[in-house]
PyMOL Python script that loads the backbone (N, CA, C, O; Angstrom):
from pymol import cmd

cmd.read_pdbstr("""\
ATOM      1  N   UNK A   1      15.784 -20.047 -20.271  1.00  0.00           N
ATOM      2  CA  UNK A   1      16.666 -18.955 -19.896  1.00  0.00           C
ATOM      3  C   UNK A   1      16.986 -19.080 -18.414  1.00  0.00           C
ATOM      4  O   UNK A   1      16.065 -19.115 -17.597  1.00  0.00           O
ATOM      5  N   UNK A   2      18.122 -19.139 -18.078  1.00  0.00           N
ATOM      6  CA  UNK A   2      18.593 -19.436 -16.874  1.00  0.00           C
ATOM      7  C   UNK A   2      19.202 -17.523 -16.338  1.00  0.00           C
ATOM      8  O   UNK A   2      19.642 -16.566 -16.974  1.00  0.00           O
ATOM      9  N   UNK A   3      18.923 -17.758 -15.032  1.00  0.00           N
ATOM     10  CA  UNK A   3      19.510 -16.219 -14.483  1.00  0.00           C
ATOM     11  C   UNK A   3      20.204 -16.715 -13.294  1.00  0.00           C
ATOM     12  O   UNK A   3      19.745 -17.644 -12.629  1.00  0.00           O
ATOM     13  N   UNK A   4      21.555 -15.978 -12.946  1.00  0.00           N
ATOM     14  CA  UNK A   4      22.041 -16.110 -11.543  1.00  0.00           C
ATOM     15  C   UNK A   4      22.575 -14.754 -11.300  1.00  0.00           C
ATOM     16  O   UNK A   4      22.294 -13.789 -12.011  1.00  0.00           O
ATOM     17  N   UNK A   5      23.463 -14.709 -10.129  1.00  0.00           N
ATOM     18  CA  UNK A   5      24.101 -13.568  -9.717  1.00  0.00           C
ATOM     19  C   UNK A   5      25.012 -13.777 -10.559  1.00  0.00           C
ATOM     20  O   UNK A   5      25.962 -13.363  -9.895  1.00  0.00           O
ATOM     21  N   UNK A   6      25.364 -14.040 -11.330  1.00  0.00           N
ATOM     22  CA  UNK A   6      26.624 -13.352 -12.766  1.00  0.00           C
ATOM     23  C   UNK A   6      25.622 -12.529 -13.596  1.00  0.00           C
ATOM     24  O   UNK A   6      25.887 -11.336 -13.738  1.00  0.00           O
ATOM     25  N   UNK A   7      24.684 -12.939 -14.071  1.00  0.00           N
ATOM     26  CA  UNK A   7      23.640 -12.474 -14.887  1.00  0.00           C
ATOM     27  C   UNK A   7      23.544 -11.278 -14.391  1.00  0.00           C
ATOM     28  O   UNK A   7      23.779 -10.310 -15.114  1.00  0.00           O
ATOM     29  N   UNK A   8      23.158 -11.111 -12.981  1.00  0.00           N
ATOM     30  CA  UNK A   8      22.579 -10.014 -12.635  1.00  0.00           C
ATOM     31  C   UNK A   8      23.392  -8.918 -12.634  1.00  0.00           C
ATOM     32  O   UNK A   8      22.962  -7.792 -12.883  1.00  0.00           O
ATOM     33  N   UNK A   9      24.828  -9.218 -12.306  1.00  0.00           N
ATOM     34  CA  UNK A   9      25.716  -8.028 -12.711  1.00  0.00           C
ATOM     35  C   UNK A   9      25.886  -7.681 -13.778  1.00  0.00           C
ATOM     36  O   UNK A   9      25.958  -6.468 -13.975  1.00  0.00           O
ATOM     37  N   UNK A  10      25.993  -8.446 -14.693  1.00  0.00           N
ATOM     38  CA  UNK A  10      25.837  -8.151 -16.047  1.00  0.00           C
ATOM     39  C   UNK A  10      24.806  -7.196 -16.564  1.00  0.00           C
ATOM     40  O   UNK A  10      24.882  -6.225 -17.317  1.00  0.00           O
ATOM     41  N   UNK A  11      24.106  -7.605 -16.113  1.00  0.00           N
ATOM     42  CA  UNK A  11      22.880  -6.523 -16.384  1.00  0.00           C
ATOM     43  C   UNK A  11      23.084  -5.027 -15.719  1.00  0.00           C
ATOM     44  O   UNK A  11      23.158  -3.901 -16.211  1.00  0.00           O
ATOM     45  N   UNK A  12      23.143  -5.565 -14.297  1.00  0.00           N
ATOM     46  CA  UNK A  12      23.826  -4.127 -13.737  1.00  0.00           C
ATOM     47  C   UNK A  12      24.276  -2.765 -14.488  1.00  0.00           C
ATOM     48  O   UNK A  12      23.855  -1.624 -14.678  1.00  0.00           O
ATOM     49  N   UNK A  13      25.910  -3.968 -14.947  1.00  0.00           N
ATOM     50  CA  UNK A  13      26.842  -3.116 -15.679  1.00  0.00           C
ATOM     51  C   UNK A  13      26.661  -2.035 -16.792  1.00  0.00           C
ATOM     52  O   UNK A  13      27.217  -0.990 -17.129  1.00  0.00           O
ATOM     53  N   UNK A  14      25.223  -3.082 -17.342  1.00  0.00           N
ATOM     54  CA  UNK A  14      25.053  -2.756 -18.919  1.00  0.00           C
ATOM     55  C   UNK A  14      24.217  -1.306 -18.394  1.00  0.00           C
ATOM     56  O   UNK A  14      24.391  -0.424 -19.235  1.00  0.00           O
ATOM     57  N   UNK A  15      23.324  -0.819 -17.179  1.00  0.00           N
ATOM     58  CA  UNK A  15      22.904  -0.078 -16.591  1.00  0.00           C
ATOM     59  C   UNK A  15      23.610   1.462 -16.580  1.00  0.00           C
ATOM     60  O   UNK A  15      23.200   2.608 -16.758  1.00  0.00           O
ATOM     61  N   UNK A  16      24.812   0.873 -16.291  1.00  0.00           N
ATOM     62  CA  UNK A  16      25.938   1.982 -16.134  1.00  0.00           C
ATOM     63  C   UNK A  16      26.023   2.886 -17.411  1.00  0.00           C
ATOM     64  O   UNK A  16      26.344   4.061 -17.238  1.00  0.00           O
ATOM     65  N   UNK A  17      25.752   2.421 -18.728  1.00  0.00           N
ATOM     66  CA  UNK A  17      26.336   3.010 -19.836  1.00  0.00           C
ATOM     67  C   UNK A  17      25.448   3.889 -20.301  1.00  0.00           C
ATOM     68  O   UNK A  17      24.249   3.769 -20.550  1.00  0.00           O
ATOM     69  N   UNK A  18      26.400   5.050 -20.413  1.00  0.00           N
ATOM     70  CA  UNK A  18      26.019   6.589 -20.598  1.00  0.00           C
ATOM     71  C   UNK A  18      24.956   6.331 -21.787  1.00  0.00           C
ATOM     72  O   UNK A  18      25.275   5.500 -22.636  1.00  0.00           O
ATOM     73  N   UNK A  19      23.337   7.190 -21.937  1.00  0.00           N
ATOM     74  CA  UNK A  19      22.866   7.508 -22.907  1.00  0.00           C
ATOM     75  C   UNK A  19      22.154   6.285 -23.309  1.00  0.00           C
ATOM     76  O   UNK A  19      21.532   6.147 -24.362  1.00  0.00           O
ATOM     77  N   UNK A  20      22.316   5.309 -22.271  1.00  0.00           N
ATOM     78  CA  UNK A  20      21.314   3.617 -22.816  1.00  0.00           C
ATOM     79  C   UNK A  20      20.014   4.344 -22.536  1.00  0.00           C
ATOM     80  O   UNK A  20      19.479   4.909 -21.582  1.00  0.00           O
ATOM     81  N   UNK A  21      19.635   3.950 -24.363  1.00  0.00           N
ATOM     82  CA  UNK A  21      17.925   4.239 -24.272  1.00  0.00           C
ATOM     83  C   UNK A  21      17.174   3.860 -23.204  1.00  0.00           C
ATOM     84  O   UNK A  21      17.482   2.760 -22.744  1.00  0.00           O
ATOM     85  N   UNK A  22      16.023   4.604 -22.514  1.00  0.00           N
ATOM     86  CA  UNK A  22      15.254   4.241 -22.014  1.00  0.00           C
ATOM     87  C   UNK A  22      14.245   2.588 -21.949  1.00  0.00           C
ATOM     88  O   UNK A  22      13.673   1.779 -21.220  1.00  0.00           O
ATOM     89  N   UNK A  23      14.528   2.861 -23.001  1.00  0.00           N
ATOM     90  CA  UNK A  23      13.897   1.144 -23.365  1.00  0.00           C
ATOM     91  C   UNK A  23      14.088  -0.014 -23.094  1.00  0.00           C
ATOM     92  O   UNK A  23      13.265  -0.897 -22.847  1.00  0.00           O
ATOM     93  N   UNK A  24      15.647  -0.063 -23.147  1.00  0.00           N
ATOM     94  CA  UNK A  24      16.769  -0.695 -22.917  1.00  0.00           C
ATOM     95  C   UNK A  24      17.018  -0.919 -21.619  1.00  0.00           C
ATOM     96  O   UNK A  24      17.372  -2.039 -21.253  1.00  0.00           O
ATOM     97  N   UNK A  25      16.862   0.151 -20.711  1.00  0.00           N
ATOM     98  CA  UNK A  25      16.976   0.577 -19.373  1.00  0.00           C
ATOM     99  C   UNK A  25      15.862  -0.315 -18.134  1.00  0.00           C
ATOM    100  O   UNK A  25      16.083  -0.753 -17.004  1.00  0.00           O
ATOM    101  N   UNK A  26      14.201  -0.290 -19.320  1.00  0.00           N
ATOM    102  CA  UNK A  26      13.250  -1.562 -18.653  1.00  0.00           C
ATOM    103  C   UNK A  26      13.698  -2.450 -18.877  1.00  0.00           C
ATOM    104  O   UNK A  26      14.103  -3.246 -18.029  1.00  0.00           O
ATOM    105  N   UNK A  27      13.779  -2.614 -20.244  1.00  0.00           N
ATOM    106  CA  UNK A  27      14.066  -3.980 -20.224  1.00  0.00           C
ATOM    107  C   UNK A  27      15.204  -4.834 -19.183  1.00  0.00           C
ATOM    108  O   UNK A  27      15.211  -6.019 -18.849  1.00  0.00           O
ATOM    109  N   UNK A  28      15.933  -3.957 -18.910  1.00  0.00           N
ATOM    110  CA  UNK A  28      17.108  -4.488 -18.196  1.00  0.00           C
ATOM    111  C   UNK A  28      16.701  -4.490 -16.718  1.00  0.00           C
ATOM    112  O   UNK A  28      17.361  -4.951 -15.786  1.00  0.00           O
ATOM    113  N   UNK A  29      15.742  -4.014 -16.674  1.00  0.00           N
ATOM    114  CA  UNK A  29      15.200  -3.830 -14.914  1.00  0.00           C
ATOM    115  C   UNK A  29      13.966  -5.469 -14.855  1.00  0.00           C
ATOM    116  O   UNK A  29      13.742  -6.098 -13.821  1.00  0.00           O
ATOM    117  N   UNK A  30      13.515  -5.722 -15.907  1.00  0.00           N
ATOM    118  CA  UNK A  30      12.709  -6.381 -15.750  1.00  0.00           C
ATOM    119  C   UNK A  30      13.646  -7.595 -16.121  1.00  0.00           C
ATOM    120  O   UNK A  30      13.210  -8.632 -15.622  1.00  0.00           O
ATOM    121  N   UNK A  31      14.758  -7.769 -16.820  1.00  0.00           N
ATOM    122  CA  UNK A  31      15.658  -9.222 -16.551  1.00  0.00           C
ATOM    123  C   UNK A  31      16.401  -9.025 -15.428  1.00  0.00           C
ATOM    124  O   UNK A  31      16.604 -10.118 -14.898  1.00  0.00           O
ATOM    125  N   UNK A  32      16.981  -7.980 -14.724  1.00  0.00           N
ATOM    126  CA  UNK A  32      17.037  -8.247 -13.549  1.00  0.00           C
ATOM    127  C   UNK A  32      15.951  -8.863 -11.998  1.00  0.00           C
ATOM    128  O   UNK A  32      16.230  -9.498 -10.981  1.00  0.00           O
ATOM    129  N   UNK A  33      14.697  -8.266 -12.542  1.00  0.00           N
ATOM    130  CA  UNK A  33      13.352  -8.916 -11.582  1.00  0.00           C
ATOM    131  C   UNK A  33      13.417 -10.470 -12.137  1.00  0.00           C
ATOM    132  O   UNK A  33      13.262 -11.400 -11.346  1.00  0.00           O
ATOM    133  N   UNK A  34      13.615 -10.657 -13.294  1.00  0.00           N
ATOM    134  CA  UNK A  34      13.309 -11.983 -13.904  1.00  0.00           C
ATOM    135  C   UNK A  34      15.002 -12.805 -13.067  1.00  0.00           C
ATOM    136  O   UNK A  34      14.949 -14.028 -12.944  1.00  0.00           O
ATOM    137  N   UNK A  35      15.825 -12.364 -12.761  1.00  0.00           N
ATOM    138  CA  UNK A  35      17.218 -13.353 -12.392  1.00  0.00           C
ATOM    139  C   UNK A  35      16.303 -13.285 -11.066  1.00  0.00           C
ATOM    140  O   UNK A  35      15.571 -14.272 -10.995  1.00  0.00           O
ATOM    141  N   UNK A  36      16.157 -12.412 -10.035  1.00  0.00           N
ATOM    142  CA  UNK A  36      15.684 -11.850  -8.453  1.00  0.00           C
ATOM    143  C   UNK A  36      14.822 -13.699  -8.412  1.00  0.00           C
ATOM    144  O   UNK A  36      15.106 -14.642  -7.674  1.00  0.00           O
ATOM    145  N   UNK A  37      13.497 -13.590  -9.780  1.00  0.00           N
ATOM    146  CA  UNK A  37      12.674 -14.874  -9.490  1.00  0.00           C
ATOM    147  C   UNK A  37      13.230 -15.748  -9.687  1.00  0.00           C
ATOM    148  O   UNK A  37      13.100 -16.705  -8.925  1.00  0.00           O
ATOM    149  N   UNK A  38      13.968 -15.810 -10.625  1.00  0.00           N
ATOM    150  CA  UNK A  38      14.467 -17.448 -11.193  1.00  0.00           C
ATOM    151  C   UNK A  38      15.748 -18.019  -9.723  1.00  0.00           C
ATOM    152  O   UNK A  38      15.872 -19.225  -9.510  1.00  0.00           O
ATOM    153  N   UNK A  39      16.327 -17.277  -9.120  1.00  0.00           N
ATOM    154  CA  UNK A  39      16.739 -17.661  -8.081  1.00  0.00           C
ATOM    155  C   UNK A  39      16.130 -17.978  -6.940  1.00  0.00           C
ATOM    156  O   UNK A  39      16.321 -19.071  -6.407  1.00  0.00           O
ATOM    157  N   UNK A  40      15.250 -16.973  -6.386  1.00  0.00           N
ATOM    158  CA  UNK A  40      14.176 -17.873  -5.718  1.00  0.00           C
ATOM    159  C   UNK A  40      13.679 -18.676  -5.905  1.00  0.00           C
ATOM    160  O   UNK A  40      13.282 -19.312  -4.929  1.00  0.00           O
ATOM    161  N   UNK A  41      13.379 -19.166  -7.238  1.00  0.00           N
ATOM    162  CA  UNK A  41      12.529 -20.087  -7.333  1.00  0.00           C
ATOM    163  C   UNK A  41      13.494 -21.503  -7.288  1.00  0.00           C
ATOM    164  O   UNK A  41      12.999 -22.615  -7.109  1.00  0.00           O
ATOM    165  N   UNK A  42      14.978 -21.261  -7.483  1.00  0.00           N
ATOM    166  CA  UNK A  42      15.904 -22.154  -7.395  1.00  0.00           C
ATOM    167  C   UNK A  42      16.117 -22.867  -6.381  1.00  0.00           C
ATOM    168  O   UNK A  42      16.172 -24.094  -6.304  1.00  0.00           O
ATOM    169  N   UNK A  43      16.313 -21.618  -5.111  1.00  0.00           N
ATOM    170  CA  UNK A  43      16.214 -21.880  -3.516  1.00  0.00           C
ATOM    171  C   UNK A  43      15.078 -22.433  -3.200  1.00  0.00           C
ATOM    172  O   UNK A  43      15.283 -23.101  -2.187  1.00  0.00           O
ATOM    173  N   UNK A  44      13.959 -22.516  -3.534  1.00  0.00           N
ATOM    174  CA  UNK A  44      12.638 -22.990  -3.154  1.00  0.00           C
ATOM    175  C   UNK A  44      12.824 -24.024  -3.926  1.00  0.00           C
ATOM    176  O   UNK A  44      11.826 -24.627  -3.531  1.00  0.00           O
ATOM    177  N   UNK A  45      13.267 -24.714  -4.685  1.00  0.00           N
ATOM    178  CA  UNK A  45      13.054 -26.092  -5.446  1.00  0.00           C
ATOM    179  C   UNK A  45      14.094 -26.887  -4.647  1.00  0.00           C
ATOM    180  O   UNK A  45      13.875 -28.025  -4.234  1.00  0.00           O
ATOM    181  N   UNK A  46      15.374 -26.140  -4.433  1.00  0.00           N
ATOM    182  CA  UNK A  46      16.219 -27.238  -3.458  1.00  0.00           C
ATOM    183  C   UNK A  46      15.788 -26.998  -2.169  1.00  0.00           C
ATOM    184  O   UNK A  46      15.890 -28.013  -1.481  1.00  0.00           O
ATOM    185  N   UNK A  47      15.300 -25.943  -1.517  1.00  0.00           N
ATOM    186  CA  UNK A  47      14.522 -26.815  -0.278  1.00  0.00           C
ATOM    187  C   UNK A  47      13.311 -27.930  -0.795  1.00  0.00           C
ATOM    188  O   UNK A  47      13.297 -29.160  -0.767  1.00  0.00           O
ATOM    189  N   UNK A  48      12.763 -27.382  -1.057  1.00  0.00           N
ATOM    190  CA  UNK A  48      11.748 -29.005  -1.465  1.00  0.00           C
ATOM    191  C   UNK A  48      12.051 -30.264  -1.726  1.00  0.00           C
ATOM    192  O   UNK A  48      11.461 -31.264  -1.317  1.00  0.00           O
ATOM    193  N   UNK A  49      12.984 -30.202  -2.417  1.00  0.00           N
ATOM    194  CA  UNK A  49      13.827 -31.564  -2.705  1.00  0.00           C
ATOM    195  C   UNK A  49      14.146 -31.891  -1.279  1.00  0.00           C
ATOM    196  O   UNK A  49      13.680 -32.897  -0.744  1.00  0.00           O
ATOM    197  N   UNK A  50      15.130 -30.844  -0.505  1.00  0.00           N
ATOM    198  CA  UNK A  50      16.004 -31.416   0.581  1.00  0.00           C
ATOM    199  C   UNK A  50      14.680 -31.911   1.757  1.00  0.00           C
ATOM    200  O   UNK A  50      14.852 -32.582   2.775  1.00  0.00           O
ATOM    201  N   UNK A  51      13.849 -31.553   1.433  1.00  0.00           N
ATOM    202  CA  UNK A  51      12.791 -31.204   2.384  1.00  0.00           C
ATOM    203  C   UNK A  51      12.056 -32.571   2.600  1.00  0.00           C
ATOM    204  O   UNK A  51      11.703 -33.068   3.670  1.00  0.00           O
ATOM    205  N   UNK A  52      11.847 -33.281   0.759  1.00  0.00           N
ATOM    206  CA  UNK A  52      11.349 -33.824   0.067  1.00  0.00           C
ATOM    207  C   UNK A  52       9.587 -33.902   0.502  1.00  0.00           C
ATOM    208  O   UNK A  52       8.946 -34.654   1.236  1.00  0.00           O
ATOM    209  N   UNK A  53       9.184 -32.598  -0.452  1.00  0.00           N
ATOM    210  CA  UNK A  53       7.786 -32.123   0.369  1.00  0.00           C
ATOM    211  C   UNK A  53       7.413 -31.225  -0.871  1.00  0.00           C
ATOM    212  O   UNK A  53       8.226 -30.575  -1.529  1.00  0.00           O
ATOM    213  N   UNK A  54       5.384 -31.326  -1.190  1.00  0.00           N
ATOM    214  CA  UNK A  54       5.463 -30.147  -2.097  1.00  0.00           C
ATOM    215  C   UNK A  54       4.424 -29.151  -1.510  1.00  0.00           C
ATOM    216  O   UNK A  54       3.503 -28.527  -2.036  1.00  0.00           O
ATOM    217  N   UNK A  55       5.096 -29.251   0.316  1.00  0.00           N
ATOM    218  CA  UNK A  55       4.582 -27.992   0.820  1.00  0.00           C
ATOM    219  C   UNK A  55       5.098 -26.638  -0.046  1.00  0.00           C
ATOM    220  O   UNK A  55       4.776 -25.497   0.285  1.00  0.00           O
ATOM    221  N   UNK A  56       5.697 -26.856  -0.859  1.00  0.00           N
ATOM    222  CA  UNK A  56       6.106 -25.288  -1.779  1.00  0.00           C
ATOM    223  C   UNK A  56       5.504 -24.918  -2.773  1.00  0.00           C
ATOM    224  O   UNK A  56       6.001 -24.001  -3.427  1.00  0.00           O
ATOM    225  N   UNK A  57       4.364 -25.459  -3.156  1.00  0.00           N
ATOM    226  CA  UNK A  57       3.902 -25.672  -4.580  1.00  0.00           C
ATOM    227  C   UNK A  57       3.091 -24.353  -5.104  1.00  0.00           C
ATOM    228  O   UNK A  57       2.889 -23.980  -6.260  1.00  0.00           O
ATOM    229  N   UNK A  58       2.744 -23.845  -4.011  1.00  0.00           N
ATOM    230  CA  UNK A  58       1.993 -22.246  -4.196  1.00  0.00           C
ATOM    231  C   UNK A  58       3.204 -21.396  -4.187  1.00  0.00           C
ATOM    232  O   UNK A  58       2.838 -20.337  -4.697  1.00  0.00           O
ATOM    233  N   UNK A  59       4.445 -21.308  -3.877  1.00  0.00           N
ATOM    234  CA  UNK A  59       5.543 -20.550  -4.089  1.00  0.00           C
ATOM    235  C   UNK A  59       5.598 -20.671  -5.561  1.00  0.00           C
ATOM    236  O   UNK A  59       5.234 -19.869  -6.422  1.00  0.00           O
ATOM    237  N   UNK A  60       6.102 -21.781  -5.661  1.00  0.00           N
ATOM    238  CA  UNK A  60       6.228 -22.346  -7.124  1.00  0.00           C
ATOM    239  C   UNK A  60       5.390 -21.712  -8.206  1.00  0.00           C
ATOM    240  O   UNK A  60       5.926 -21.210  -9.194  1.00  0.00           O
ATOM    241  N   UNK A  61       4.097 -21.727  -8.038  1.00  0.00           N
ATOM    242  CA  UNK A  61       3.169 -21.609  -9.040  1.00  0.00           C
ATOM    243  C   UNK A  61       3.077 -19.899  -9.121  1.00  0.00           C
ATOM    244  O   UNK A  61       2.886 -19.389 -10.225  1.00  0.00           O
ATOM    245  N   UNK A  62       3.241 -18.916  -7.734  1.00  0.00           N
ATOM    246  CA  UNK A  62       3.142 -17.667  -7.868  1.00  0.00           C
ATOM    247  C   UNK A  62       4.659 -17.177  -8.622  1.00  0.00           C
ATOM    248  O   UNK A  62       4.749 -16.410  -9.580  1.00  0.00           O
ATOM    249  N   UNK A  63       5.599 -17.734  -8.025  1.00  0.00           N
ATOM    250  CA  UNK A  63       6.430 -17.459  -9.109  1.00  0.00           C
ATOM    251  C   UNK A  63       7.076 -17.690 -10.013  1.00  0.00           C
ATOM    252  O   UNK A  63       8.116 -17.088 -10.282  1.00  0.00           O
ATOM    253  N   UNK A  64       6.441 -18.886 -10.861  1.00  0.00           N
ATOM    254  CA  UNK A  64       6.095 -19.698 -11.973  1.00  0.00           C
ATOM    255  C   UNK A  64       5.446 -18.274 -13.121  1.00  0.00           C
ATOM    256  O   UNK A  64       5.987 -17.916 -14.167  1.00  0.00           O
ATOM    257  N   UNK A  65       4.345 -17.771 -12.590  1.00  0.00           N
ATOM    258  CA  UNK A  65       3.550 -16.748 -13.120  1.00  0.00           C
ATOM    259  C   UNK A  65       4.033 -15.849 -13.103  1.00  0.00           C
ATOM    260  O   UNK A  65       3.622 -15.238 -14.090  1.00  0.00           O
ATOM    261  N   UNK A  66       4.948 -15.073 -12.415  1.00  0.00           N
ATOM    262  CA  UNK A  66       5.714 -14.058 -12.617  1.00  0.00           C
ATOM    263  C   UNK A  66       6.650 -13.924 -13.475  1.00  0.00           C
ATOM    264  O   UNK A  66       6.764 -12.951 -14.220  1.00  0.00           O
ATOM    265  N   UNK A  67       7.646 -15.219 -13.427  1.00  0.00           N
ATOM    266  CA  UNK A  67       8.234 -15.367 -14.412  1.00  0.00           C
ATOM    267  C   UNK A  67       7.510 -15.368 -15.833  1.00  0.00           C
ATOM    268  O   UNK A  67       7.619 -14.329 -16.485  1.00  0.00           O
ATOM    269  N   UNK A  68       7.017 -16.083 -16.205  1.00  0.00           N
ATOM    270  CA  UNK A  68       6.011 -16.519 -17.671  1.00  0.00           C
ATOM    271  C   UNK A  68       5.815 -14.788 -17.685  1.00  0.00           C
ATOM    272  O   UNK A  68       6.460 -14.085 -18.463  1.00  0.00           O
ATOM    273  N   UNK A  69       5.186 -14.435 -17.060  1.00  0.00           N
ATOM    274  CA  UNK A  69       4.774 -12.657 -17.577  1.00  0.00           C
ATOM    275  C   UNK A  69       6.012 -11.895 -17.883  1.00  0.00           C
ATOM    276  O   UNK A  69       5.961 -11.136 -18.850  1.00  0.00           O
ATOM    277  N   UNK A  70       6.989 -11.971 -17.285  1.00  0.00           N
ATOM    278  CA  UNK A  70       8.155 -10.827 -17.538  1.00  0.00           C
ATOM    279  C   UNK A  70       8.821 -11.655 -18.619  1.00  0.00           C
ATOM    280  O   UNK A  70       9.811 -11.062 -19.047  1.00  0.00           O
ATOM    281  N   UNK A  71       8.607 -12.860 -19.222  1.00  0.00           N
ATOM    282  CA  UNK A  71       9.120 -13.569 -20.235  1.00  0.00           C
ATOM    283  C   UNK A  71       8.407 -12.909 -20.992  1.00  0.00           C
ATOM    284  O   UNK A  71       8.973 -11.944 -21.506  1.00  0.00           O
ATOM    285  N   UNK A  72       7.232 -13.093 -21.288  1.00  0.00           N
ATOM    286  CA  UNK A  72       6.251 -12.773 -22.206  1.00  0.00           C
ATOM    287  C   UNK A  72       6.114 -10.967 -22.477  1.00  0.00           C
ATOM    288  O   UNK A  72       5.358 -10.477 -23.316  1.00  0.00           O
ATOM    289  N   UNK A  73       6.797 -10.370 -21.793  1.00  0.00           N
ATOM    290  CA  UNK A  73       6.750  -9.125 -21.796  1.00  0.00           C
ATOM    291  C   UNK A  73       8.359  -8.572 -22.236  1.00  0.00           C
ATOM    292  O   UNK A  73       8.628  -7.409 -22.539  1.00  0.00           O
ATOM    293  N   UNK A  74       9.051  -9.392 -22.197  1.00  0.00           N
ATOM    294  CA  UNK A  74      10.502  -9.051 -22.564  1.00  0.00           C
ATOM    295  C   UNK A  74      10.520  -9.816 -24.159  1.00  0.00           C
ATOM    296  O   UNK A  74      11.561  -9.717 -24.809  1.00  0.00           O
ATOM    297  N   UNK A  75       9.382 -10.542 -24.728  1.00  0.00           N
ATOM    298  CA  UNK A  75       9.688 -10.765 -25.699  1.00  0.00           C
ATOM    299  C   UNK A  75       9.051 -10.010 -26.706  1.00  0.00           C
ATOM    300  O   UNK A  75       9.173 -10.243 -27.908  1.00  0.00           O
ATOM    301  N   UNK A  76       8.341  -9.066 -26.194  1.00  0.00           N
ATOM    302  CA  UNK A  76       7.237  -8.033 -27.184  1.00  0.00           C
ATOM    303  C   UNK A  76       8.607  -7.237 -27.980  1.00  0.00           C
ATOM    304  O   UNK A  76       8.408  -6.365 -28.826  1.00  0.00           O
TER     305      UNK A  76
END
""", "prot")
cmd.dss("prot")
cmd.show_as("cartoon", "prot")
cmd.util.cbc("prot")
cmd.orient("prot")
């Protein structure tokens, strides 16, 4: 599952609509936290590359784990 800033408006939008269950409403907060990581973690992989260094690898791995949890929690 890929997230960017299109995603994230999307999600936004879907925010806007009158009477969206509550449920609906986390969930959409937590694929928006989930685009927030997957872009960082994007920016942190092309510095590393550009860098060519895996001084990033504890970035990586903390939000490696963040992701995997809000995956694993958006699929309940």
């Amino acid at each position: 599952m890929f997230c960017g800033k299109k995603n994230k408006e999307i999600v936004k939008s879907l925010n806007s609509i009158e009477n969206l269950p509550e449920e609906w409403l986390e969930k959409n907060n937590k694929l928006l936290k989930y685009c927030d990581l997957r872009i960082s973690y994007n920016k942190i992989l092309a510095k590393a590359i550009s860098e060519d260094t895996d001084e990033y690898a504890s970035e990586f791995d903390m939000i490696g784990t963040e992701i995997n949890k809000i995956q694993e929690e958006l699929s309940k």
